[in-house]
N, CA and C atoms as a LAMMPS dump frame, in Angstrom:
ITEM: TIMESTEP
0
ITEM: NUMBER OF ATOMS
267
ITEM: BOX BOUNDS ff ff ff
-5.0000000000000000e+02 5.0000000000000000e+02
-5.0000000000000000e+02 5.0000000000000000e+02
-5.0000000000000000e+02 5.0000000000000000e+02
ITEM: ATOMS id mol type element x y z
1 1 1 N 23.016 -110.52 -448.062
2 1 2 C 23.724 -109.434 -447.425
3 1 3 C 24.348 -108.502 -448.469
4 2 1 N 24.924 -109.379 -449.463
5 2 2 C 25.714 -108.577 -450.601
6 2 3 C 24.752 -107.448 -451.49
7 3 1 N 23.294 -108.116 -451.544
8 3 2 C 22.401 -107.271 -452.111
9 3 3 C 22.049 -106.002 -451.517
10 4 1 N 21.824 -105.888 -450.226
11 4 2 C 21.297 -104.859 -449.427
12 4 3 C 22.686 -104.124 -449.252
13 5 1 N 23.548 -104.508 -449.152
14 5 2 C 24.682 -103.409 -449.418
15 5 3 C 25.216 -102.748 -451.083
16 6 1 N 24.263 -103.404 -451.83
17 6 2 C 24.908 -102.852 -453.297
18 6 3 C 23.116 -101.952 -453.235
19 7 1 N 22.18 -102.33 -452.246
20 7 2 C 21.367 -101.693 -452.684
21 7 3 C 21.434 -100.253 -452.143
22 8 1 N 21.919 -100.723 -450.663
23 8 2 C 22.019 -98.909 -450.106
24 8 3 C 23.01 -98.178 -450.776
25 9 1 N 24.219 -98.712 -451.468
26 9 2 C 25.262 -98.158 -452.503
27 9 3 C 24.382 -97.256 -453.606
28 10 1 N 24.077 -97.883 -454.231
29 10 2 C 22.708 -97.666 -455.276
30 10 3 C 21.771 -96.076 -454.989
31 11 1 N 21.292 -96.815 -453.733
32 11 2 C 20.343 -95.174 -453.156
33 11 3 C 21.58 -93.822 -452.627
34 12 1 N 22.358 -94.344 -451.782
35 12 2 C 23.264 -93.277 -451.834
36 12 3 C 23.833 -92.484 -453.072
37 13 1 N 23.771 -93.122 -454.026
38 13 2 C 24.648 -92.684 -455.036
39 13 3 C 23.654 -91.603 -455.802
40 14 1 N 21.946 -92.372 -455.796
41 14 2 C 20.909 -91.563 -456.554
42 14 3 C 20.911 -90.244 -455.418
43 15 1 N 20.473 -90.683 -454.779
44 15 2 C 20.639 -89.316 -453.862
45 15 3 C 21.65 -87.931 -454.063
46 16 1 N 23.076 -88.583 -453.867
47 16 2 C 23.672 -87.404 -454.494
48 16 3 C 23.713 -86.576 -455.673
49 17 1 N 23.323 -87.777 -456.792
50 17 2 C 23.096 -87.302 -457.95
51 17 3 C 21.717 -86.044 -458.041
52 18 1 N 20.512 -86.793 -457.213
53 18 2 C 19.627 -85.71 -457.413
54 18 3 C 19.887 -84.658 -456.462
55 19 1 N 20.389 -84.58 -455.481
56 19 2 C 21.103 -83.209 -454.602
57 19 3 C 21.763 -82.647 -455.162
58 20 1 N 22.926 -83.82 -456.029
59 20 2 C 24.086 -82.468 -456.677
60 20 3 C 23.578 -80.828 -457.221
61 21 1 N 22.36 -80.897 -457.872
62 21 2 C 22.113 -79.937 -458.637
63 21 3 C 22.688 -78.448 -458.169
64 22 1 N 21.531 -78.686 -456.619
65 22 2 C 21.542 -77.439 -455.49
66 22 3 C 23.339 -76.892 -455.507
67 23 1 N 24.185 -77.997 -455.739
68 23 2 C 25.443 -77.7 -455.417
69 23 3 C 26.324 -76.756 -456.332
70 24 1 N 25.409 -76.53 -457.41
71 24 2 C 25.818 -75.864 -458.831
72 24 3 C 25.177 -74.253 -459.097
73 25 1 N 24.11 -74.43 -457.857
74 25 2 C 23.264 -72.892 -458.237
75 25 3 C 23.532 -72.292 -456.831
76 26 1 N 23.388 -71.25 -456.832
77 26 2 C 23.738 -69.819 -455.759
78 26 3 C 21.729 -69.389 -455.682
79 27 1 N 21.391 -68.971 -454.71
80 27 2 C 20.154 -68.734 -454.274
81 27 3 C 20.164 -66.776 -453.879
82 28 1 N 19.175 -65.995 -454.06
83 28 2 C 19.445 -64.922 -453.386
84 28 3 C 18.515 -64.52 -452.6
85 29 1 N 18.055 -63.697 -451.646
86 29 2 C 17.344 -63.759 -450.381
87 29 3 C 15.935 -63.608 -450.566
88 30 1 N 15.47 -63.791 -452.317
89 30 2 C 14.201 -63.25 -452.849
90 30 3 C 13.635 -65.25 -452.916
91 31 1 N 14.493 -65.979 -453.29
92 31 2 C 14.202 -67.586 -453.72
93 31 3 C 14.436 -67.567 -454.852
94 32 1 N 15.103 -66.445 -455.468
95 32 2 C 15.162 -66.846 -456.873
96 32 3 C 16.843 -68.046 -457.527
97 33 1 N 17.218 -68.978 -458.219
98 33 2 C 17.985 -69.566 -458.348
99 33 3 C 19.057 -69.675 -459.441
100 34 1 N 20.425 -68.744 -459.766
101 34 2 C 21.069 -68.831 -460.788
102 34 3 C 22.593 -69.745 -460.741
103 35 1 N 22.492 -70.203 -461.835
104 35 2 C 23.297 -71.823 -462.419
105 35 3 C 22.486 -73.03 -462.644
106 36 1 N 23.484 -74.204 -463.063
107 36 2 C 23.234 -75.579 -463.34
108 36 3 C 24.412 -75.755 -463.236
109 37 1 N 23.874 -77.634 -464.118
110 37 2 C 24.885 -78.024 -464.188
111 37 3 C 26.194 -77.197 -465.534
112 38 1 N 26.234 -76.785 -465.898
113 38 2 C 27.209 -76.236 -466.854
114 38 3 C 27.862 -74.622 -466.452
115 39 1 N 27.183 -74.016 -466.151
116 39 2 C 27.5 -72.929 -465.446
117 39 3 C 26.972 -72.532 -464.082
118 40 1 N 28.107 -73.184 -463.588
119 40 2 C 27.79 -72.947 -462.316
120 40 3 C 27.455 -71.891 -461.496
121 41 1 N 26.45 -71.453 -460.103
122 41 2 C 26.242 -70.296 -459.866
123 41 3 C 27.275 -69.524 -459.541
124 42 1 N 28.287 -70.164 -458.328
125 42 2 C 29.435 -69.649 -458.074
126 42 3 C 29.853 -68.386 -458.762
127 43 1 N 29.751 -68.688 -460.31
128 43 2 C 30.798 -67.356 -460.962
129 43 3 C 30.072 -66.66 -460.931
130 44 1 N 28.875 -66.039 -460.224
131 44 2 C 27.875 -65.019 -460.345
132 44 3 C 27.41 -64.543 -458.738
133 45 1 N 28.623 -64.531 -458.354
134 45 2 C 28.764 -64.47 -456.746
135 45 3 C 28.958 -62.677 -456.655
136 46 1 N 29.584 -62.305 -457.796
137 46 2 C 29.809 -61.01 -457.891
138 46 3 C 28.468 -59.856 -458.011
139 47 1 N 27.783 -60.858 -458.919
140 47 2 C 26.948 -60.248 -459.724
141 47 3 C 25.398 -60.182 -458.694
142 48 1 N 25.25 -61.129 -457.593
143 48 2 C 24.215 -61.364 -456.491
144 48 3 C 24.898 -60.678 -455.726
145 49 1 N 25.709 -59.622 -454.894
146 49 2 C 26.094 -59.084 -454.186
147 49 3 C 25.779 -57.834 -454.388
148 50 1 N 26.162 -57.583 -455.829
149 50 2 C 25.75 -56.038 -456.449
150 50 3 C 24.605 -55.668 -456.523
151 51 1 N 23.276 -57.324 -457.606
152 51 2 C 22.562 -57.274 -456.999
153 51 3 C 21.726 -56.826 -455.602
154 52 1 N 22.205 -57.374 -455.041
155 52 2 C 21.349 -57.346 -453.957
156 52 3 C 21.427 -56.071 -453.002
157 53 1 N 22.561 -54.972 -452.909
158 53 2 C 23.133 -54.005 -452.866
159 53 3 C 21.492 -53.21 -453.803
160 54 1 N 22.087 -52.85 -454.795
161 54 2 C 20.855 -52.401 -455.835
162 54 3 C 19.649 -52.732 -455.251
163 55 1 N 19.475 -53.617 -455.067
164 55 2 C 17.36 -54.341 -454.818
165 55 3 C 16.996 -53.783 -453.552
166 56 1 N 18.043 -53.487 -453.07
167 56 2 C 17.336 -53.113 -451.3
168 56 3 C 17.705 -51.546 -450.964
169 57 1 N 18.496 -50.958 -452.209
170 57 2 C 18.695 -49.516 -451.857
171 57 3 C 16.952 -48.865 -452.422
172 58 1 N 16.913 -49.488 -453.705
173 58 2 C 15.643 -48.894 -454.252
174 58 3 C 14.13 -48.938 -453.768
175 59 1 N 13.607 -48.248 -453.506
176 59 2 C 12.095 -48.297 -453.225
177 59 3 C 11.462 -48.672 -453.86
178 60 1 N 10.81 -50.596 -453.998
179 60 2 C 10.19 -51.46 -454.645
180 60 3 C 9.307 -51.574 -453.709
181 61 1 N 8.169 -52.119 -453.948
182 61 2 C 7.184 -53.141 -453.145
183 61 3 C 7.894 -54.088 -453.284
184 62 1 N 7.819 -54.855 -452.361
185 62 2 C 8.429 -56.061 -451.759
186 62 3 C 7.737 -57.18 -452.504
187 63 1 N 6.668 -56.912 -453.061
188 63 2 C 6.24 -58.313 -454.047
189 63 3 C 6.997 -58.343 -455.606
190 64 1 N 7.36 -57.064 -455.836
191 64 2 C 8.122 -56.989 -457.178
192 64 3 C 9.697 -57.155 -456.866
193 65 1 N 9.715 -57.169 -455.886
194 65 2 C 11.466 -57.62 -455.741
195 65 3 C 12.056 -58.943 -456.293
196 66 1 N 11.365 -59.785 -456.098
197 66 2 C 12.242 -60.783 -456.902
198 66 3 C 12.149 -60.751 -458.047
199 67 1 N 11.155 -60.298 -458.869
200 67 2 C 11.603 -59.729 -460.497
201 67 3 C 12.95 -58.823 -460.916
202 68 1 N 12.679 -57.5 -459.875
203 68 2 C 13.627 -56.671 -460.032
204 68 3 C 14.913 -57.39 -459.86
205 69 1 N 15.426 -58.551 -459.031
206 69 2 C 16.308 -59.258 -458.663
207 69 3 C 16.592 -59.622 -459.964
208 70 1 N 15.669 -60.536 -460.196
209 70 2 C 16.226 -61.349 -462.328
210 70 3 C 16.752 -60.123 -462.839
211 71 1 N 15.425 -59.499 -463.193
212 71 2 C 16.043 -58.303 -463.91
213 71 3 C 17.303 -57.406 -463.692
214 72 1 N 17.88 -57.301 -462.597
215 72 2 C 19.606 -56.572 -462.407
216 72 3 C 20.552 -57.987 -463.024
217 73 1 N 19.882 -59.018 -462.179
218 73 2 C 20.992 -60.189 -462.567
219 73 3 C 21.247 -60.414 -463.954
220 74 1 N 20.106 -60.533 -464.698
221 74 2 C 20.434 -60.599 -466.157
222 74 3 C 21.212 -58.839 -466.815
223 75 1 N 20.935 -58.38 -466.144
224 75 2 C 21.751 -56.766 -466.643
225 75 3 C 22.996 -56.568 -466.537
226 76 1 N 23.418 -58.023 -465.417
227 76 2 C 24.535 -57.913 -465.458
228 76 3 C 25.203 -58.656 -465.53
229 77 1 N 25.197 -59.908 -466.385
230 77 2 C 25.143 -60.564 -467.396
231 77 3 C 25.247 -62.151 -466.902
232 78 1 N 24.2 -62.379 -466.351
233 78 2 C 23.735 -63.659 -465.757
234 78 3 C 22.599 -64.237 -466.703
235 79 1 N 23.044 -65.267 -467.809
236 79 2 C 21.722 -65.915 -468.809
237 79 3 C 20.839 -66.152 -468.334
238 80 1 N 19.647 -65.476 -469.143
239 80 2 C 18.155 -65.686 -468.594
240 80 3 C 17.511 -67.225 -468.425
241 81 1 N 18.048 -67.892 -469.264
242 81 2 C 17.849 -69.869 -469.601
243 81 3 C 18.65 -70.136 -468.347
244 82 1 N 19.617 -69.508 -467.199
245 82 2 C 20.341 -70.194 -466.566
246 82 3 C 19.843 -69.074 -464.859
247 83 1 N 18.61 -68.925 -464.842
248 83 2 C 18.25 -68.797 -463.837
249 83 3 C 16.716 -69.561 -463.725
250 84 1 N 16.548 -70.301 -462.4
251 84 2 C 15.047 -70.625 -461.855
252 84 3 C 14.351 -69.591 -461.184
253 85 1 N 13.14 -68.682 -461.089
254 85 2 C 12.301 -68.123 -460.864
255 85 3 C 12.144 -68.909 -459.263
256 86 1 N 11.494 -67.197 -458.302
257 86 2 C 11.247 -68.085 -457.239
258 86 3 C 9.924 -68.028 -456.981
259 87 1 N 9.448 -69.389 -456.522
260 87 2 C 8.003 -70.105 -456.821
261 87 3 C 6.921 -68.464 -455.959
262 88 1 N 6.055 -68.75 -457.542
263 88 2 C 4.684 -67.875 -457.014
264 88 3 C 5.112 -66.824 -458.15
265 89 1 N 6.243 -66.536 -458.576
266 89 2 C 6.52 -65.147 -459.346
267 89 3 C 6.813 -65.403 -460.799
């Protein structure tokens, strides 16, 4: 009995650990992903608002938008090593 309760302890615990990540990065409506663990997305809450303000006033094709997205975010001073790309781009 003692085992199967240190074992579901065990999986709960991996679990959060591999979820935590998501809990550290901010997402913007393109899939693209900025933070980790060390800098969290949170402080770039400013900077995806303005973003995103910017990305949808301008006349892009809609397949280059999530580039244009990196590209404001890092312009405005979000590290390029501390964003994930969103899949396909």
């Amino acid at each position: 009995m003692s085992r199967t309760i240190l074992a579901a302890a065990v999986a709960i615990a991996l679990a959060g650990a591999l979820g935590g990540c998501s809990a550290f990065q901010i997402q913007d409506s393109y899939g693209n992903r900025y933070g980790g663990w060390y800098e969290h997305g949170d402080q770039y809450r400013y900077q995806l608002a303005v973003c995103e303000r910017e990305t949808g006033a301008v006349s892009i094709a809609p397949a280059e938008r999530p580039g244009y997205m990196r590209q404001c975010m890092w312009r405005h001073g979000v590290p390029r090593d501390n964003t994930t790309s969103a899949a396909g781009t």
